[in-house]
ZADO-1210 file (C-alpha; in nm, 4 decimals, padded with zeros to 6 digits):
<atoms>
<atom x="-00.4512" y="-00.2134" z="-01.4743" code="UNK" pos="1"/>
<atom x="-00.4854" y="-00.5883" z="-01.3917" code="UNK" pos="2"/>
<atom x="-00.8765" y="-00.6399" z="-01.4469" code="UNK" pos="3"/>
<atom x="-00.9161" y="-00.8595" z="-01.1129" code="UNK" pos="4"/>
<atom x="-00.8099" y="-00.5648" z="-00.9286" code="UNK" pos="5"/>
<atom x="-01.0722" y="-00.3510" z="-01.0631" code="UNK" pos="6"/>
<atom x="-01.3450" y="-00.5763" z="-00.9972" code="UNK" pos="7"/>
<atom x="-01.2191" y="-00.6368" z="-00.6342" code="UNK" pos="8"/>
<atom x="-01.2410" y="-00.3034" z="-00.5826" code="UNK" pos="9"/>
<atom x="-01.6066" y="-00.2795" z="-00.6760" code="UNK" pos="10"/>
<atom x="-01.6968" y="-00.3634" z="-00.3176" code="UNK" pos="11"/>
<atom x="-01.6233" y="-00.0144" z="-00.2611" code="UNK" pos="12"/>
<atom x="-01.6981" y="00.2264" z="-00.5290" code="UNK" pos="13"/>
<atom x="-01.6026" y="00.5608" z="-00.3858" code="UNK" pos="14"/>
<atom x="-01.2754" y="00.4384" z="-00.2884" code="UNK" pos="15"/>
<atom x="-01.2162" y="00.1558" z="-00.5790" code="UNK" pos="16"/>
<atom x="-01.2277" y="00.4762" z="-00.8015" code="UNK" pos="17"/>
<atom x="-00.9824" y="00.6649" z="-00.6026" code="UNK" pos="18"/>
<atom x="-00.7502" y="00.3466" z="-00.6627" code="UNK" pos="19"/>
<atom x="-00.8134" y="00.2825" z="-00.9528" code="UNK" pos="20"/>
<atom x="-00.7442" y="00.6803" z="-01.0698" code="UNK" pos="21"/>
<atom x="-00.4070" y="00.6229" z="-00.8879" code="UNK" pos="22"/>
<atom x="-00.2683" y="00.3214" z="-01.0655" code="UNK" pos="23"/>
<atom x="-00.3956" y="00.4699" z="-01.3915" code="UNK" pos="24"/>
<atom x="-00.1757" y="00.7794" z="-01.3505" code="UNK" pos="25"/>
<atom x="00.1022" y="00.5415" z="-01.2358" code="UNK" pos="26"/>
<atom x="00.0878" y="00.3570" z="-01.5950" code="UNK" pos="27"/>
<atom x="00.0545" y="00.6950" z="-01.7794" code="UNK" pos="28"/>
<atom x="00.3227" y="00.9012" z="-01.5773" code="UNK" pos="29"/>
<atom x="00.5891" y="00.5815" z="-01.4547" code="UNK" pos="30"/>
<atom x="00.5723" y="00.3178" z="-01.7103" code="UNK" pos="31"/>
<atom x="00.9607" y="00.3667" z="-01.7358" code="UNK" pos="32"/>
<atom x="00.9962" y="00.1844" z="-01.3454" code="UNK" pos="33"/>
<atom x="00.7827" y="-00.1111" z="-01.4825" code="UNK" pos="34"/>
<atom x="00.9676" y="-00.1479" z="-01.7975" code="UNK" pos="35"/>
<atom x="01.3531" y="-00.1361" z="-01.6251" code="UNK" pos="36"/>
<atom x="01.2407" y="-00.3341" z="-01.3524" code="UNK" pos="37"/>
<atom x="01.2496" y="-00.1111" z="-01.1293" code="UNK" pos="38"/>
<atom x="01.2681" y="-00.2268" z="-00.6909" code="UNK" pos="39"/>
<atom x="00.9219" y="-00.2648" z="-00.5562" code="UNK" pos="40"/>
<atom x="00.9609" y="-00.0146" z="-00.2853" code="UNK" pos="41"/>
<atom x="01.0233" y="00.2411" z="-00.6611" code="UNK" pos="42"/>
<atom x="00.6864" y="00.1807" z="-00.7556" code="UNK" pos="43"/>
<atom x="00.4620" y="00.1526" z="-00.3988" code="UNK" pos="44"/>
<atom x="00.6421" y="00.5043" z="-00.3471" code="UNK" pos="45"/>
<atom x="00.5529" y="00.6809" z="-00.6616" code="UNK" pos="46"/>
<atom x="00.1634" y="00.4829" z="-00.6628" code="UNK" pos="47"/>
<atom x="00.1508" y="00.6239" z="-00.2664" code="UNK" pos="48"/>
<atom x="00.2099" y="00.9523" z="-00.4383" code="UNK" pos="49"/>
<atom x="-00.0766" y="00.9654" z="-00.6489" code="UNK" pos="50"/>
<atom x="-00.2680" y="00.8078" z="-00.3706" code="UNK" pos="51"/>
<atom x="-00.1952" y="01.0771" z="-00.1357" code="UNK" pos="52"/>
<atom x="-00.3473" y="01.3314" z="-00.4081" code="UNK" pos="53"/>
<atom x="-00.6282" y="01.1382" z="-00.3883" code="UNK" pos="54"/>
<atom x="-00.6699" y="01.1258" z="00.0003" code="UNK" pos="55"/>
<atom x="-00.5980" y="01.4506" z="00.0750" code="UNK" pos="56"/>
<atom x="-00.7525" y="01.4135" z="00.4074" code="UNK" pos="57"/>
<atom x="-00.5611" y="01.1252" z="00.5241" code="UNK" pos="58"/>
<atom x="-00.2038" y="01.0184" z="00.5538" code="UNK" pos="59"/>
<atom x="-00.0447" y="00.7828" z="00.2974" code="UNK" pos="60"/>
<atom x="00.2597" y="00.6158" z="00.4266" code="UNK" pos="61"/>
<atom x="00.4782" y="00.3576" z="00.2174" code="UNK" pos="62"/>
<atom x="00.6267" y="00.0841" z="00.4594" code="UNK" pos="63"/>
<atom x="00.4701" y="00.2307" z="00.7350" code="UNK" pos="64"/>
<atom x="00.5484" y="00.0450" z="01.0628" code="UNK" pos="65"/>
<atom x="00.3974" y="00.2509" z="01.3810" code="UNK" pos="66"/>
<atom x="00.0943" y="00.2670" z="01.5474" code="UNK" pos="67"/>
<atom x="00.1778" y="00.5174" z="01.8316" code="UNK" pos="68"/>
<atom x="00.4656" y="00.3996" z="01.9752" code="UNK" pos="69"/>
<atom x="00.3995" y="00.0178" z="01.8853" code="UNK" pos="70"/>
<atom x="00.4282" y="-00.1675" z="01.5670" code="UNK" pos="71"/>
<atom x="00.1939" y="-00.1431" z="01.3057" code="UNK" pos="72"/>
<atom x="00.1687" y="-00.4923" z="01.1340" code="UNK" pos="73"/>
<atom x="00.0356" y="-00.7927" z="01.0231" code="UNK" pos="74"/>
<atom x="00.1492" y="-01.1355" z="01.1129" code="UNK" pos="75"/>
<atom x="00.1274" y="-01.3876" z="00.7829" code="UNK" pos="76"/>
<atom x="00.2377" y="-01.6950" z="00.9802" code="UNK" pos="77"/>
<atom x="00.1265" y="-01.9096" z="01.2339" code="UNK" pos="78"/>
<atom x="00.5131" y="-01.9386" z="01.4482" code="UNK" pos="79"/>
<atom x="00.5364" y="-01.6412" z="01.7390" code="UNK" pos="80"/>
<atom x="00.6972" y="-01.3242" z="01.5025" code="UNK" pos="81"/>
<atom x="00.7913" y="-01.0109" z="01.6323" code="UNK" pos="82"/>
<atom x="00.9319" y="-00.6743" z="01.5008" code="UNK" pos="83"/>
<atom x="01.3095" y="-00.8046" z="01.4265" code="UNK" pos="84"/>
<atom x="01.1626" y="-01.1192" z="01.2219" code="UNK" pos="85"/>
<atom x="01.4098" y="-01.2200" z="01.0442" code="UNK" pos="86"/>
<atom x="01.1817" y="-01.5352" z="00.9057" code="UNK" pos="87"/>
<atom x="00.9865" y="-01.3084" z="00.6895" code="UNK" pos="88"/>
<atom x="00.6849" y="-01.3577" z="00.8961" code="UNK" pos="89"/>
<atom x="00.5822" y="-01.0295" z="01.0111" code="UNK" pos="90"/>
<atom x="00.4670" y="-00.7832" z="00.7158" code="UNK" pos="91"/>
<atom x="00.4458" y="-00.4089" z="00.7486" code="UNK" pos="92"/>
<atom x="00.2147" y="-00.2788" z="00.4846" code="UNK" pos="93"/>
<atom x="00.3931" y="-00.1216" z="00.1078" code="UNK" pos="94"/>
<atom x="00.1097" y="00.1578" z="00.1439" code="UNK" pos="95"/>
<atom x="-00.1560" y="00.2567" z="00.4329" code="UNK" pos="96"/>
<atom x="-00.4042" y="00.5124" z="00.4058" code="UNK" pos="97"/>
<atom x="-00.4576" y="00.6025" z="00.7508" code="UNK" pos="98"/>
<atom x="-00.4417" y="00.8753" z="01.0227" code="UNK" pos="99"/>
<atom x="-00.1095" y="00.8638" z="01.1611" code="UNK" pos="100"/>
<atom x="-00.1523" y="00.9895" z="01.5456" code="UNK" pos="101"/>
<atom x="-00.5487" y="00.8427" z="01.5792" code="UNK" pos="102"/>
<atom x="-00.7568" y="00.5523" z="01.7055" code="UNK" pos="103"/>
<atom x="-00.8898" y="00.5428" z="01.3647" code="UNK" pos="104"/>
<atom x="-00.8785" y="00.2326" z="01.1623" code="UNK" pos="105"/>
<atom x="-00.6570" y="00.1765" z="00.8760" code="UNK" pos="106"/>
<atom x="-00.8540" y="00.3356" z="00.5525" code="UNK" pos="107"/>
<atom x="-00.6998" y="00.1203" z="00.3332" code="UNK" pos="108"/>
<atom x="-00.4032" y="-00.1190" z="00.3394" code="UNK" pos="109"/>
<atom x="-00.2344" y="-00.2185" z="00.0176" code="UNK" pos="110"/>
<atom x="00.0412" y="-00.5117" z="00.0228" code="UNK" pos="111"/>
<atom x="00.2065" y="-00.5213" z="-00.3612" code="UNK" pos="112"/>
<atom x="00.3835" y="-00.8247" z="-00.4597" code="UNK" pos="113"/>
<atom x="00.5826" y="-00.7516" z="-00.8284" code="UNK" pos="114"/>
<atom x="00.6443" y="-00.9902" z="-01.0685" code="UNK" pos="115"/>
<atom x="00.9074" y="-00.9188" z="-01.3430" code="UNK" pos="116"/>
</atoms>
């Protein structure tokens, strides 16, 4: 794992270690999907797998885009955006750790950008 990652996560240790145990069995058990090149939405599904083993008491969604019956997003961009963007404005988070029918906030929201 990318060492600035790891010491971002430090902030947090309970849940940097729960990450960080996540991308480690992502390496170990999905190398393959890094080393074909595999579509990004590939890997954020299989990492929101181990993630999910790691929240077992919350939800762990991959492109996740509700909050109730509203969007769930985050606007990047300073032009109005709404949910049929087509200017690649509006994001949706790769993986949430949430509670998906709560007020709660968003445990953890991970946006993955791969380079080949």
């Amino acid at each position: 794992m990318n060492e600035e990652i790891e010491t971002k996560l430090r902030g947090n240790p309970e849940v940097s270690q729960l990450v960080i145990n996540s991308f480690r069995q992502f390496i170990a058990r999905d190398r393959y999907l890094l080393e074909v090149n595999a579509n990004e939405r590939s890997l954020t599904h299989r990492i929101g797998m181990y993630l999910q083993a790691q929240f077992d008491h919350y939800d762990v969604d991959c492109e996740f885009n509700r909050d109730g019956h509203d969007p769930k997003e985050l606007y990047i961009g300073t032009e109005q955006t709404d949910v049929y963007d087509d200017n690649a404005m509006t994001v949706y988070p790769d993986i949430i750790v949430h509670h998906r029918v709560s007020n709660d906030y968003n445990w953890l929201v991970i946006e993955f950008k791969k380079s080949s």
